[in-house]
Structure formats: structure tokens, C-alpha cells
C-alpha positions as CSV (number, residue, x, y, z in Angstrom):
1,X,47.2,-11.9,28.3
2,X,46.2,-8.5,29.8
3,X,46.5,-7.1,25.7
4,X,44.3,-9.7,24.7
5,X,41.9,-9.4,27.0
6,X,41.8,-5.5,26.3
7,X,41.6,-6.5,22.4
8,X,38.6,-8.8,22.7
9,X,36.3,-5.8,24.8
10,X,37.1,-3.4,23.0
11,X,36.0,-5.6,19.8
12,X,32.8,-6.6,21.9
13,X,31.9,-2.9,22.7
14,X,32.4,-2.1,18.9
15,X,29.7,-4.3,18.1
16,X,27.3,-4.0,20.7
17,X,27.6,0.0,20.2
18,X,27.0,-0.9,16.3
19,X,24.2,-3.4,17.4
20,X,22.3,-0.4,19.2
21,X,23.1,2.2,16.7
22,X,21.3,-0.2,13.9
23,X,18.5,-0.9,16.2
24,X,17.7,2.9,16.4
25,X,18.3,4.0,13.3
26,X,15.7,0.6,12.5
27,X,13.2,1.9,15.3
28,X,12.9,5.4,13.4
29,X,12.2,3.2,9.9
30,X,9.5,1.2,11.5
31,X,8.1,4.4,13.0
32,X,7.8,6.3,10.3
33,X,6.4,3.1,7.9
34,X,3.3,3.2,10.8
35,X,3.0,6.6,9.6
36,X,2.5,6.1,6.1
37,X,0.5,3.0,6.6
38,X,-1.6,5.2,8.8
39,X,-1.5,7.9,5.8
40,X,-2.4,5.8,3.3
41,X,-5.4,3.4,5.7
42,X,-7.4,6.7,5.6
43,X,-7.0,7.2,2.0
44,X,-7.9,3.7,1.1
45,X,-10.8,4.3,3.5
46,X,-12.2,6.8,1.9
47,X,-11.6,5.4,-1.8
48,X,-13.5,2.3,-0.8
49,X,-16.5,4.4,-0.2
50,X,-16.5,6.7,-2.9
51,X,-15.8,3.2,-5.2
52,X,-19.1,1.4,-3.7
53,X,-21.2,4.3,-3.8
54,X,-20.2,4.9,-7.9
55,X,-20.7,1.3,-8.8
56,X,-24.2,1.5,-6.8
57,X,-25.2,4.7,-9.0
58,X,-24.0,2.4,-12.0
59,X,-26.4,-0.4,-10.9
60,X,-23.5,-2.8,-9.6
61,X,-25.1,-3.1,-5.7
62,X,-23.3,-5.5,-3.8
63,X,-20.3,-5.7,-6.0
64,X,-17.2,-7.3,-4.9
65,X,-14.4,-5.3,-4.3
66,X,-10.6,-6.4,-3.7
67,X,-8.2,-3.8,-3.5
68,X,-3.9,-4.8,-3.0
69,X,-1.4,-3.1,-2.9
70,X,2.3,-3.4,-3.6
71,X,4.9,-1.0,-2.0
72,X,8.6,-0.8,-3.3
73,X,11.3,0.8,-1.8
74,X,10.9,4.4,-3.1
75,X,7.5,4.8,-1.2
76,X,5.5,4.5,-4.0
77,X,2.3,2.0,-4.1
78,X,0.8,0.0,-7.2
79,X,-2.9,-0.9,-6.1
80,X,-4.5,-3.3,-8.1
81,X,-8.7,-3.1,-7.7
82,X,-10.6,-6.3,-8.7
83,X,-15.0,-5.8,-8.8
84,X,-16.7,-9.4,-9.1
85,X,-20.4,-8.8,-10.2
86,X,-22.4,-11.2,-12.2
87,X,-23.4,-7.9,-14.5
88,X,-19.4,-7.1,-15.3
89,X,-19.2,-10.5,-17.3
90,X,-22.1,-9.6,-19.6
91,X,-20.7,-5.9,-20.6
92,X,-19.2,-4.7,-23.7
93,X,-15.4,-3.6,-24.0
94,X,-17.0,0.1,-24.9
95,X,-19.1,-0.8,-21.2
96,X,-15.7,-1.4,-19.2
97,X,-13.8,1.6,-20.4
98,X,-16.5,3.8,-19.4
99,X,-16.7,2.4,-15.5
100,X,-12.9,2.3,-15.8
101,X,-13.1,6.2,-16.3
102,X,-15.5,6.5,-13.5
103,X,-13.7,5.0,-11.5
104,X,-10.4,6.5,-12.0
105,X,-12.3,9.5,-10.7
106,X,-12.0,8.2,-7.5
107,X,-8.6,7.4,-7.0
108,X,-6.7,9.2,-4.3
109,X,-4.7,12.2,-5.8
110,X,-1.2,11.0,-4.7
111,X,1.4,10.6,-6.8
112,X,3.2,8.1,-5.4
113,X,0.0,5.8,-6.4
114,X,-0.6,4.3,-9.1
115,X,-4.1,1.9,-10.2
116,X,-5.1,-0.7,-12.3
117,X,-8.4,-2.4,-12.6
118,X,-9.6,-6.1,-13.1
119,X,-13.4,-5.9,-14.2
120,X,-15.0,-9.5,-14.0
């Protein structure tokens, strides 16, 4: 009875000694995802501006902006940028490439980032 009772703690301590070791190695994950979020808030931050003040300049005031993003497991993010102005639905293909270039411009230089735009 004595072994068995020895068996079944020892088992026990196993797992709660994995248990805590996945917990930290988990805390540092979630630590350093903040981080990035953080990282990348301030970027999106700033593109946001830069974005409303270009379509202002281009005569778009008070155009609606979206921007999503998609992270995958390699730290890299797709952000997908959607403008809703009554003007964007009367332009020419030629019209849309051209504020697609502009506004590639201000894109955050990180390589890990990649965009794509929805003009309508």
C-alpha cells in the first residue's frame, strides 16, 4: 500500500510541476504578444493619421476608414484597409490605382506587414 501511495505522488508532483512549468513558459507568450500589440497600436496610430490626412488632400473629407488585421503564427500581419466615400463609387479604375499608390505611401515600413485595399 505504502508503494502505491508513493507511486500516485510522485505522479501528482509530475504534473503539477509540468502544470507550472506550461503556465510560465505561457505567461512569457502572453507577455511578449502585449508587446507587439503595443508595437504595432502605435504604428497603426500613426498610419491612421497619415491615411486621413492624404484622402483629405485628395478631396475624400470625412471618408470612412476600416482597418483589420490578421496575425498568423510567424508574427506577421495582413491588414486589410476599407475607405467608404460616396466620391470612391463614381471614380475611374485609372482613379483608384492612383489613391491606391498614395496610399501605399503610407504604410508602416515593416516587413512583417503586408496591405491590401478595398476602395468603395
Amino acid at each position: 500500500m505504502r508503494g502505491k501511495t508513493f507511486g500516485i505522488l510522485t505522479v501528482m508532483l509530475v504534473l503539477v510541476i509540468v502544470f507550472c512549468i506550461k503556465g510560465t513558459v505561457m505567461g512569457g507568450a502572453k507577455e511578449q504578444d502585449g508587446r507587439n500589440n503595443h508595437y504595432y497600436a502605435s504604428l497603426e496610430q500613426e498610419y491612421r493619421e497619415k491615411l486621413r490626412d492624404m484622402l483629405d488632400s485628395q478631396g475624400l473629407k470625412n471618408c470612412g476608414v476600416n482597418i483589420r488585421w490578421v496575425a498568423d503564427g510567424a508574427e506577421s500581419r495582413e491588414y486589410t484597409v476599407l475607405l467608404n466615400h460616396q466620391r470612391l463609387g463614381n471614380m475611374t479604375r485609372e482613379e483608384i490605382d492612383h489613391l491606391q499608390t498614395i496610399l501605399s505611401e503610407a504604410e508602416f515600413d515593416d516587413a512583417a506587414c503586408s496591405f491590401s485595399y478595398v476602395i468603395g
